[in-house]
ChimeraX commands (.cxc) that place a marker at each C-alpha (Angstrom):
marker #1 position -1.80,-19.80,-6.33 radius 0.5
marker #1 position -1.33,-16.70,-4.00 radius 0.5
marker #1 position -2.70,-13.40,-5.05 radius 0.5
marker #1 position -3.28,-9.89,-3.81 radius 0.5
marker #1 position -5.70,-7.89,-4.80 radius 0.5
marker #1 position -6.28,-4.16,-4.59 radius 0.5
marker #1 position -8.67,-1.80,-4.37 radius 0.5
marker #1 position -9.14,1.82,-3.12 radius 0.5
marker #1 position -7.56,3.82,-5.62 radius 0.5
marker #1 position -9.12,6.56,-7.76 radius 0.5
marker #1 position -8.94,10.75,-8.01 radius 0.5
marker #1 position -9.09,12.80,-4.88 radius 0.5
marker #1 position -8.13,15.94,-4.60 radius 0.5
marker #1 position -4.89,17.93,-2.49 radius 0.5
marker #1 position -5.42,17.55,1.41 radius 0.5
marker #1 position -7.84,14.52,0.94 radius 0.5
marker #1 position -8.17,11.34,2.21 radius 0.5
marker #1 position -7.83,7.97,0.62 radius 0.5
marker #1 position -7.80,4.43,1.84 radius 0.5
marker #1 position -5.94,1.29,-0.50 radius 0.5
marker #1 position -6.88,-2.31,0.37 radius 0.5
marker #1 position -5.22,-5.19,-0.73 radius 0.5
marker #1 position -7.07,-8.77,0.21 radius 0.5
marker #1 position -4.96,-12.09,-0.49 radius 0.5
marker #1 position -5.94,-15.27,-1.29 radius 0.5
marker #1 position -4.40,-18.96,-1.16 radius 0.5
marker #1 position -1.51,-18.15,1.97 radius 0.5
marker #1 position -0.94,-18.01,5.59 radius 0.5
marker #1 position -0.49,-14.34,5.00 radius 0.5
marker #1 position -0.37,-13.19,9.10 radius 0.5
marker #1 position 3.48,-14.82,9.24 radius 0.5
marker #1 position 4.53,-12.52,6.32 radius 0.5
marker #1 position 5.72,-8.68,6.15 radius 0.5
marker #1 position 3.10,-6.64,3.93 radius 0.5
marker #1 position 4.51,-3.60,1.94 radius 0.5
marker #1 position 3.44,-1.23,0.04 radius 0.5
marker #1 position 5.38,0.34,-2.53 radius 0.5
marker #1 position 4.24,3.38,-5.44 radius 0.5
marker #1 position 5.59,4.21,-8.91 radius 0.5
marker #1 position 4.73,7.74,-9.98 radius 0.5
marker #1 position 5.04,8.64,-13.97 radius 0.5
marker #1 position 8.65,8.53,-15.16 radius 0.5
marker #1 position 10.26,7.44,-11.79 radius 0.5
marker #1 position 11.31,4.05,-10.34 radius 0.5
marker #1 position 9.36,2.11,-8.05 radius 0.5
marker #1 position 9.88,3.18,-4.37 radius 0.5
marker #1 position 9.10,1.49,-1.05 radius 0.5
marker #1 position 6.36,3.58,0.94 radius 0.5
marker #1 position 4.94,1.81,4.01 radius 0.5
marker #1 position 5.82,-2.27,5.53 radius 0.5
marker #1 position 4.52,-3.76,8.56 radius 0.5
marker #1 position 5.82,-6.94,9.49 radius 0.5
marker #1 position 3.43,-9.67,11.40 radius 0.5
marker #1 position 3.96,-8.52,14.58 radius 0.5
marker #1 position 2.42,-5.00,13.81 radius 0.5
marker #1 position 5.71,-3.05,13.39 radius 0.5
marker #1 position 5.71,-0.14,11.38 radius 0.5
marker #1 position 7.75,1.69,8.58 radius 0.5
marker #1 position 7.81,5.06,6.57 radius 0.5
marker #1 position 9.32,6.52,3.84 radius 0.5
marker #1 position 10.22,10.08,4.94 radius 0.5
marker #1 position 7.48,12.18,3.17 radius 0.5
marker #1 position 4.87,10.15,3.67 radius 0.5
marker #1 position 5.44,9.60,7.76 radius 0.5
marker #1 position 2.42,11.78,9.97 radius 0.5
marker #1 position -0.05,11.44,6.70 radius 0.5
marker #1 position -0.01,7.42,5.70 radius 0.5
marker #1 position -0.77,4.67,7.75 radius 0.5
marker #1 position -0.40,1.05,7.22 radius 0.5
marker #1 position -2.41,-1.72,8.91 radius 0.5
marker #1 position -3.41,-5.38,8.77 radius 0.5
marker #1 position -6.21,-7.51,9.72 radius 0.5
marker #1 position -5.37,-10.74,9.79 radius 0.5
marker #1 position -8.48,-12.35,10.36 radius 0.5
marker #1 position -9.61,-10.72,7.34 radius 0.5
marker #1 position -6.53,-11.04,5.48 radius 0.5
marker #1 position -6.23,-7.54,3.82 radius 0.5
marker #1 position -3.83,-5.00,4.53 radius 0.5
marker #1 position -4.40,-1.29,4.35 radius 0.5
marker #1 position -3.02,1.96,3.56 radius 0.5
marker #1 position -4.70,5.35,5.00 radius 0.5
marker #1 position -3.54,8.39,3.06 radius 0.5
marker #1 position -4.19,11.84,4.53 radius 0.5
marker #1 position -3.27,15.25,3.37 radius 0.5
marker #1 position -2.62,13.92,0.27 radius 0.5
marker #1 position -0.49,15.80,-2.01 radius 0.5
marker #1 position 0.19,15.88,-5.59 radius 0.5
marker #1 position 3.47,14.51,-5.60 radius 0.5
marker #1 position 1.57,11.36,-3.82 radius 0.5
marker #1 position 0.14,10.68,-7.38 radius 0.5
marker #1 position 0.99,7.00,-8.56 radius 0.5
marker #1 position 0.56,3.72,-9.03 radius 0.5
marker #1 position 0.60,2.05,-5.77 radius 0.5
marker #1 position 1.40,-1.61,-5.27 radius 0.5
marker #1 position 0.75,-4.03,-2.49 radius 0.5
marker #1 position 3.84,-6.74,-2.10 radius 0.5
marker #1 position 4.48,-10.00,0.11 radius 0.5
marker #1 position 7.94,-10.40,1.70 radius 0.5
marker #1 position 9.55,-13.97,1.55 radius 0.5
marker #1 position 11.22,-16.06,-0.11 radius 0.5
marker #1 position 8.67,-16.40,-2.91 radius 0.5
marker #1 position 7.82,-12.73,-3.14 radius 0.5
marker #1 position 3.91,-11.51,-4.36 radius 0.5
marker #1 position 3.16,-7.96,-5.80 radius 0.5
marker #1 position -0.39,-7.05,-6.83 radius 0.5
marker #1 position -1.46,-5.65,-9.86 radius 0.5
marker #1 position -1.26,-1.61,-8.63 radius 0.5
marker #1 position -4.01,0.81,-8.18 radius 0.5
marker #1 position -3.66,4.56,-9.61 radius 0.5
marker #1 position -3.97,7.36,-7.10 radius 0.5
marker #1 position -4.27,10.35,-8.44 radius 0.5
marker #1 position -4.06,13.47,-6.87 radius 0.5
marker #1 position -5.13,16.55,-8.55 radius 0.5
marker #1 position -7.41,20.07,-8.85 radius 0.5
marker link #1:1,2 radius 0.2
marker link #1:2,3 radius 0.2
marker link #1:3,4 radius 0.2
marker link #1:4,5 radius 0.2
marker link #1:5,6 radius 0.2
marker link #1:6,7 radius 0.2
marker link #1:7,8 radius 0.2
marker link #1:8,9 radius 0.2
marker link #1:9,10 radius 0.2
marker link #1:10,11 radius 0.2
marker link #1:11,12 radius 0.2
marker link #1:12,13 radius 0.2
marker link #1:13,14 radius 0.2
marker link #1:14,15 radius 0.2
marker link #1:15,16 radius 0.2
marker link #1:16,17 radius 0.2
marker link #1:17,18 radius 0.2
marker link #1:18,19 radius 0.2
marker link #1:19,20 radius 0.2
marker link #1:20,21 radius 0.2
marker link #1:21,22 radius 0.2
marker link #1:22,23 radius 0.2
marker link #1:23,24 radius 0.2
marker link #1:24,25 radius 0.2
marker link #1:25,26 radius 0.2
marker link #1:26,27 radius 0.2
marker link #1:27,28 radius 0.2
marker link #1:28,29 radius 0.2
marker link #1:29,30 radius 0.2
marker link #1:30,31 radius 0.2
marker link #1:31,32 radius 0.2
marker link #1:32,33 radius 0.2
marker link #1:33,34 radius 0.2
marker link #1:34,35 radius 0.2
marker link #1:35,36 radius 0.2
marker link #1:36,37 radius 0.2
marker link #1:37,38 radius 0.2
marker link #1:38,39 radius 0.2
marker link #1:39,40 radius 0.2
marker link #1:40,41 radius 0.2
marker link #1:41,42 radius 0.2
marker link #1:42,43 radius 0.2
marker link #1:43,44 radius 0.2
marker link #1:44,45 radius 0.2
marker link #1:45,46 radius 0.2
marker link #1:46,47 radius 0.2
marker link #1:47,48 radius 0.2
marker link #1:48,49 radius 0.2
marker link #1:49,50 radius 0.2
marker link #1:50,51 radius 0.2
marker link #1:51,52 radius 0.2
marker link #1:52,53 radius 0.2
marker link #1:53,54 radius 0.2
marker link #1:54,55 radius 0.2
marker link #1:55,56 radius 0.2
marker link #1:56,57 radius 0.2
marker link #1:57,58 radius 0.2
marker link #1:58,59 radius 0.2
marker link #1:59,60 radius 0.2
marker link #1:60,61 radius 0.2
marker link #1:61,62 radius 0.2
marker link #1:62,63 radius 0.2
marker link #1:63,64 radius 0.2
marker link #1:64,65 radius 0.2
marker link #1:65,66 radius 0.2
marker link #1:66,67 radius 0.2
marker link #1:67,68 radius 0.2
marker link #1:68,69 radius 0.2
marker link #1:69,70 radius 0.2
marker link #1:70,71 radius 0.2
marker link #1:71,72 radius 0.2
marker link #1:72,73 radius 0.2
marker link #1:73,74 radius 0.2
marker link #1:74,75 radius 0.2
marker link #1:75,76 radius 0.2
marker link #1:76,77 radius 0.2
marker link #1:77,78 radius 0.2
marker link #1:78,79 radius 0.2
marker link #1:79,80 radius 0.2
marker link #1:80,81 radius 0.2
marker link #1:81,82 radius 0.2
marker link #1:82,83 radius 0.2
marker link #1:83,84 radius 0.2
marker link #1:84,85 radius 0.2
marker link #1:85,86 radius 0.2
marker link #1:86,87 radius 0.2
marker link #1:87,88 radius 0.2
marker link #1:88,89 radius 0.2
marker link #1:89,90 radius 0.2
marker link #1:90,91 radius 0.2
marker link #1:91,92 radius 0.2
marker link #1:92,93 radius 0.2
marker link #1:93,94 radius 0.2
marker link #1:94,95 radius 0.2
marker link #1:95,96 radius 0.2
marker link #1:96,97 radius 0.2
marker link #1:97,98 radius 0.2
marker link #1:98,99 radius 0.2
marker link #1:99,100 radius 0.2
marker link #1:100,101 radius 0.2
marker link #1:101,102 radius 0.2
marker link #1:102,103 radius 0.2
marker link #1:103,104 radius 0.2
marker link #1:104,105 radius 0.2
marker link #1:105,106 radius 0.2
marker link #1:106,107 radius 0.2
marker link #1:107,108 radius 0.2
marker link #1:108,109 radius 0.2
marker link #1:109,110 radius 0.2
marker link #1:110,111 radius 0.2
marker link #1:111,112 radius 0.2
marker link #1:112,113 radius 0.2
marker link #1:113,114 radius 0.2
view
Protein backbone atom coordinates (compact mmCIF):
# COMPACT_ATOMS: atom_id res chain seq x y z
CA UNK A 1 0.00 0.00 0.00
CA UNK A 2 1.65 3.35 -1.13
CA UNK A 3 0.86 6.49 0.72
CA UNK A 4 1.85 10.11 0.99
CA UNK A 5 1.63 11.95 3.72
CA UNK A 6 1.66 15.67 4.39
CA UNK A 7 2.50 18.01 6.65
CA UNK A 8 3.46 21.75 6.83
CA UNK A 9 0.36 23.46 6.39
CA UNK A 10 -1.32 25.91 8.78
CA UNK A 11 -2.05 30.05 8.94
CA UNK A 12 0.68 32.44 8.04
CA UNK A 13 0.26 35.61 7.22
CA UNK A 14 0.78 37.87 3.55
CA UNK A 15 4.62 37.94 2.58
CA UNK A 16 5.40 34.85 4.83
CA UNK A 17 7.03 31.83 4.49
CA UNK A 18 5.79 28.31 4.57
CA UNK A 19 7.26 24.93 3.90
CA UNK A 20 4.73 21.56 2.87
CA UNK A 21 6.26 18.09 3.21
CA UNK A 22 4.93 15.11 1.92
CA UNK A 23 6.85 11.64 3.09
CA UNK A 24 5.77 8.29 1.20
CA UNK A 25 5.73 5.03 2.23
CA UNK A 26 5.65 1.40 0.55
CA UNK A 27 7.38 2.61 -3.24
CA UNK A 28 10.49 3.17 -5.10
CA UNK A 29 9.39 6.76 -5.09
CA UNK A 30 13.01 8.38 -6.66
CA UNK A 31 11.87 6.83 -10.37
CA UNK A 32 8.54 8.78 -10.14
CA UNK A 33 7.55 12.59 -10.96
CA UNK A 34 6.27 14.32 -7.60
CA UNK A 35 3.59 17.13 -8.00
CA UNK A 36 2.00 19.25 -6.18
CA UNK A 37 -1.27 20.53 -6.94
CA UNK A 38 -3.84 23.20 -4.65
CA UNK A 39 -7.62 23.64 -4.57
CA UNK A 40 -8.65 27.00 -3.17
CA UNK A 41 -12.54 27.44 -1.94
CA UNK A 42 -14.98 27.23 -4.85
CA UNK A 43 -12.36 26.56 -7.65
CA UNK A 44 -11.06 23.38 -9.36
CA UNK A 45 -8.02 21.70 -8.50
CA UNK A 46 -4.93 23.19 -10.28
CA UNK A 47 -1.41 21.89 -10.88
CA UNK A 48 1.24 24.17 -8.96
CA UNK A 49 4.78 22.75 -8.87
CA UNK A 50 6.27 18.89 -10.47
CA UNK A 51 9.70 17.75 -10.47
CA UNK A 52 10.41 14.71 -12.19
CA UNK A 53 13.34 12.20 -10.84
CA UNK A 54 15.96 13.72 -12.44
CA UNK A 55 15.46 17.10 -10.53
CA UNK A 56 13.64 19.03 -13.32
CA UNK A 57 11.49 21.69 -12.41
CA UNK A 58 7.95 23.20 -13.17
CA UNK A 59 5.73 26.32 -12.29
CA UNK A 60 2.50 27.46 -12.61
CA UNK A 61 2.81 31.14 -13.65
CA UNK A 62 1.98 32.99 -10.33
CA UNK A 63 3.62 30.99 -8.22
CA UNK A 64 7.24 30.94 -10.28
CA UNK A 65 10.18 33.32 -8.17
CA UNK A 66 8.12 32.57 -4.70
CA UNK A 67 7.60 28.46 -4.59
CA UNK A 68 10.06 25.96 -4.79
CA UNK A 69 9.82 22.30 -5.14
CA UNK A 70 12.40 19.72 -4.06
CA UNK A 71 13.03 16.06 -3.29
CA UNK A 72 15.17 14.02 -1.16
CA UNK A 73 15.26 10.83 -2.14
CA UNK A 74 17.11 9.26 0.45
CA UNK A 75 14.58 10.51 2.70
CA UNK A 76 11.75 10.02 0.51
CA UNK A 77 9.74 13.30 1.05
CA UNK A 78 9.24 15.94 -1.30
CA UNK A 79 8.90 19.60 -0.50
CA UNK A 80 7.32 22.75 -1.31
CA UNK A 81 8.93 26.26 -0.09
CA UNK A 82 6.39 29.06 -0.29
CA UNK A 83 7.63 32.66 -0.04
CA UNK A 84 5.86 35.92 -0.27
CA UNK A 85 2.90 34.24 0.20
CA UNK A 86 -0.20 35.87 -0.83
CA UNK A 87 -3.76 35.54 -0.14
CA UNK A 88 -4.85 34.22 -3.25
CA UNK A 89 -2.17 31.27 -2.32
CA UNK A 90 -4.85 30.17 0.28
CA UNK A 91 -5.87 26.38 -0.27
CA UNK A 92 -5.80 23.07 0.11
CA UNK A 93 -2.64 21.79 -1.21
CA UNK A 94 -2.10 18.23 -2.34
CA UNK A 95 0.95 16.14 -2.91
CA UNK A 96 0.44 13.53 -6.06
CA UNK A 97 2.58 10.56 -7.66
CA UNK A 98 2.79 10.40 -11.48
CA UNK A 99 2.42 6.86 -13.11
CA UNK A 100 0.49 4.60 -14.17
CA UNK A 101 -1.11 3.91 -10.79
CA UNK A 102 -1.38 7.52 -9.71
CA UNK A 103 -1.17 8.53 -5.57
CA UNK A 104 -2.59 11.88 -4.14
CA UNK A 105 -2.31 12.62 -0.41
CA UNK A 106 -4.84 13.64 1.78
CA UNK A 107 -4.21 17.80 1.37
CA UNK A 108 -3.02 20.22 3.88
CA UNK A 109 -4.85 23.78 4.30
CA UNK A 110 -2.71 26.85 3.81
CA UNK A 111 -4.14 29.66 4.74
CA UNK A 112 -3.10 32.94 4.15
CA UNK A 113 -4.57 35.79 5.94
CA UNK A 114 -4.36 39.22 8.36
Amino acid sequence: QVQLVESGGGLVQPGGPLTLSCAASGSIFSIYTMDWYRQAPGKQRELVATITSSGSTNYKDSVKGRFTISRDNAKKTVYLQMNTLKPEDTAVYYCHREGGASIWGQGTLVTVSS
